[in-house]
N, C-alpha and C positions, 0 to 999 in steps of 0.2 A: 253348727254342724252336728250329725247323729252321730252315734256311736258307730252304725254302720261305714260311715262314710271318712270317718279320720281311722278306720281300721284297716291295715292289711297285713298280709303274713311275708315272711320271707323262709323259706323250707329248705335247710342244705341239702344237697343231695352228693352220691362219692364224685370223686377225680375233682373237687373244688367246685361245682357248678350250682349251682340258690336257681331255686322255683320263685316269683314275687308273684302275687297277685292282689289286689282286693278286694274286697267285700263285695262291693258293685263298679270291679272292672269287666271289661267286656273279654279280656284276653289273661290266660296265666302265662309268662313270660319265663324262657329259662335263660340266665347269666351263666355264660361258662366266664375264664380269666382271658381277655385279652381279646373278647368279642363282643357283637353289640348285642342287647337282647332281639332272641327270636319267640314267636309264640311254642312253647311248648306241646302243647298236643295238635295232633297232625288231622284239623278237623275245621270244618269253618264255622260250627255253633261257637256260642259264648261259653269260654270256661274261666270257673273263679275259687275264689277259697273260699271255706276251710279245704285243707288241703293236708297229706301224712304219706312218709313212707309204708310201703306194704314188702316185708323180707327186705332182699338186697335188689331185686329188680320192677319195683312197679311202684307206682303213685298212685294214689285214691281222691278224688278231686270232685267238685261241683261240675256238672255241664247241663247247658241249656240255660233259656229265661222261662222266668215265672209264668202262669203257672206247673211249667211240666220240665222244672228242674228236673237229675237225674244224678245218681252217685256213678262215675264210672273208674275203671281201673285204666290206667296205661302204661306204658312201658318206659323206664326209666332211660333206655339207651335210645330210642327215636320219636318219643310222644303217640304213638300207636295205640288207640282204645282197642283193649284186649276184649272187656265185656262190660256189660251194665248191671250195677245191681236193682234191682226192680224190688227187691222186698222191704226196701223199706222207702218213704217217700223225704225227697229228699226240698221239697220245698220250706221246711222248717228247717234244717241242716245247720245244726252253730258251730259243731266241734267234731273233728276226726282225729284219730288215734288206730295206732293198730300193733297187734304183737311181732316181737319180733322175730319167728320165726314165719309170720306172713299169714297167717292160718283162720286169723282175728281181725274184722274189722270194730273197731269200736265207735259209735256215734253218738255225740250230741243231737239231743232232739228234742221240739215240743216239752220240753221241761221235762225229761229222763235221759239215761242213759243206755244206750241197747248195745248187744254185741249182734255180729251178724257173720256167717260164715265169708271166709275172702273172696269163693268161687258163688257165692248169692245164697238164701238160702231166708228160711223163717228169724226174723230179729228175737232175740232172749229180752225183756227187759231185767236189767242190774238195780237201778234205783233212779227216785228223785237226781235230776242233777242237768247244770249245764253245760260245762264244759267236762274235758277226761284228758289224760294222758298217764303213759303207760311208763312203769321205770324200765332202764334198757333192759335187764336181764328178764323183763317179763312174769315179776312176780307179786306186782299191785299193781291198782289204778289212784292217780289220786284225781277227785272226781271234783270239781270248781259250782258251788251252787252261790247263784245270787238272788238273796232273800230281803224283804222288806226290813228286816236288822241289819243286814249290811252282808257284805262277803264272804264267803268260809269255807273252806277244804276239807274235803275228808278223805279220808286211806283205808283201800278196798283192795283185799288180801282176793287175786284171781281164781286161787285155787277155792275159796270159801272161807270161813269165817268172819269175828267179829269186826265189821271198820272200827275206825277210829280219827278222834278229831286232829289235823294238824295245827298245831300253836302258834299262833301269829301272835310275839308281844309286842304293847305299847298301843299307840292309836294307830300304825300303821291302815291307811286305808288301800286297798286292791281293788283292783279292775278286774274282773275274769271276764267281760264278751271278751276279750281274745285271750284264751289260754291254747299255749303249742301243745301238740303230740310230744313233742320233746323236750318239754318244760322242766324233767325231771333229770338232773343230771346223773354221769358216773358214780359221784358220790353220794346220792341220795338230796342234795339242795334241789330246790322249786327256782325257776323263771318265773317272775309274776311281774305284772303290771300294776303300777303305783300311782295313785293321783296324788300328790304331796301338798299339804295346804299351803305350801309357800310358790307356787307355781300355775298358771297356767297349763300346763302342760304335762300329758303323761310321762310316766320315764317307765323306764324297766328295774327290776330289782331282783335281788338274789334273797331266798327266804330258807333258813338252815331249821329242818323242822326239829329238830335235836333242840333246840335253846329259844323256837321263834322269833328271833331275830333278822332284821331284814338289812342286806348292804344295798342301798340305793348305786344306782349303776349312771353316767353320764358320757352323753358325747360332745361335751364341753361347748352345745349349742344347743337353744333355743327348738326340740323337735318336739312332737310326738312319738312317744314309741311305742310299739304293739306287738302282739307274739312271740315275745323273748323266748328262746329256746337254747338247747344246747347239742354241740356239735359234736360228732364221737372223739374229738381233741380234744375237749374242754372247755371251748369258747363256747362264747354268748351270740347267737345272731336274732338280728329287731329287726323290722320296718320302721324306718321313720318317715315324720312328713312334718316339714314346714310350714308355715305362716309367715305372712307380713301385712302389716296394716301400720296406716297413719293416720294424723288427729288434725282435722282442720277446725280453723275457725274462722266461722261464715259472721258477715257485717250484711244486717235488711239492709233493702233499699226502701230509701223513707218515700214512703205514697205521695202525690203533687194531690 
């Protein structure tokens, strides 16, 4: 399977209700508690992730198929496309992010990082990079690039000056095609995505950039996980997906 295709995000939103969508689903779906999922945006194109809150009332998501993907904004209490951002193209589209005062759209793209105003407007580019998210107080990005060396994060002060590299100790190896907008918890730890040598399967992890240290994370089953994020409680929310497979053994049949 690609990368694309065992990836999808899960995005909480307030009152308890998660955005799911994937990579290459044809619908972004909202879960409230105690109902079945409905499609979220109130629209009959295809909408998918990446996907980010914008302030306290709007979501920023993919809409459309390829070629003429499109970034639009909607409304977090009935799935309503408010507007479209048209300045920047959104068929390259890895990662969204956005400040939390609403004001800031931030995008993964084409291998950089852009900001782009929330009501549309000319993209700034920030730097090299593939994924972005934001810490909640809105006062760095940490930026996810994946390099022919391997994985690596760095920490990008919004108001201006120098980044800097985050510490990842030991061999820990990360995944960033899916790194959340909300990867970055209350505390300052990273949501990252872990390929562990002793596994098949991706998991999620906590990375405390204080010590580089990483707490691998478990849902005491066999998934993949992807877009680990953090909830303004404290929790960790993933996408996962399953597998199953079996081992036959086939006997020719001997030719006459």
């Amino acid at each position: 399977l690609s990368n694309a295709s065992r990836s999808g995000q899960a995005l909480p939103l307030p009152n308890g209700r998660i955005l799911v969508g994937g990579l290459n689903s044809p619908r972004v779906l909202v879960i409230a508690p105690g109902r079945d999922p409905v499609p979220f945006v109130d629209s009959d194109e295809a909408t998918s992730a990446p996907m980010a809150q914008v302030g306290d009332r709007e979501v920023v998501l993919v809409a459309g198929a390829a070629p003429n993907r499109t970034l639009v904004v909607a409304s977090i209490d009935d799935g309503r496309i408010l507007r479209r951002l048209k300045g920047i193209n959104a068929n390259a589209v890895k990662a969204l992010a956005a400040s939390p005062d609403g004001q800031t759209i931030y995008v993964g793209s084409a291998g950089a990082v852009w900001a782009i105003p929330a009501a549309d407007g000319t993209p700034r580019r920030i730097r090299a990079g593939d994924g972005v998210a934001l810490d909640p107080r809105g006062q760095y990005l940490i930026i996810s690039l994946n390099e022919k060396t391997g994985a690596r994060l760095v920490r990008v002060p919004v108001g201006g000056g120098g980044e800097s590299p985050v510490r990842v100790a030991g061999d820990t190896r990360m995944v960033l095609e899916s790194f959340a907008p909300n990867a970055v918890g209350p505390d300052g730890r990273i949501a990252v995505m872990l390929a562990p040598q002793d596994s098949w399967f991706w998991s999620a992890g906590v990375l405390d950039p204080s010590t580089g240290l990483v707490e691998r994370l478990s849902t005491g089953s066999d998934v993949d996980m992807s877009y680990p994020g953090w909830t303004r409680d404290g929790d960790i929310v993933t996408w996962t997906m399953g597998f199953s497979s079996s081992i036959w053994r086939l006997r020719p049949v001997s030719s006459r």
